[in-house]
C-alpha positions, 0 to 999 in steps of 0.5 A, spaced: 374 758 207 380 760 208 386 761 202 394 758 203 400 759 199 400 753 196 407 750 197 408 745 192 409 751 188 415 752 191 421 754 187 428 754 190 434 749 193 431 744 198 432 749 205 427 754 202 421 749 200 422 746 207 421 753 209 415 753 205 411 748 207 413 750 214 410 757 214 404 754 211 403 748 216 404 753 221 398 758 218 394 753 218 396 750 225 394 757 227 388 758 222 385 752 226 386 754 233 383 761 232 377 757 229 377 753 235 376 760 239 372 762 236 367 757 235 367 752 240 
């Protein structure tokens, strides 16, 4: 188990919540690569 920021609780303008959601898309991206290393 693995805990990501949860980016519906953004708060701010349009920009900075898309840069949210990015910033955890991208952590969960890496977060499933490294588990691809390591485990298969």
């Amino acid at each position: 188990h693995y805990g990501f920021n949860d980016p519906a609780k953004a708060i701010g303008n349009h920009h900075k919540i898309i840069t949210v959601y990015r910033q955890v898309r991208d952590e969960i991206g890496a977060w499933v690569e490294k588990l691809n290393k390591d485990y298969m």
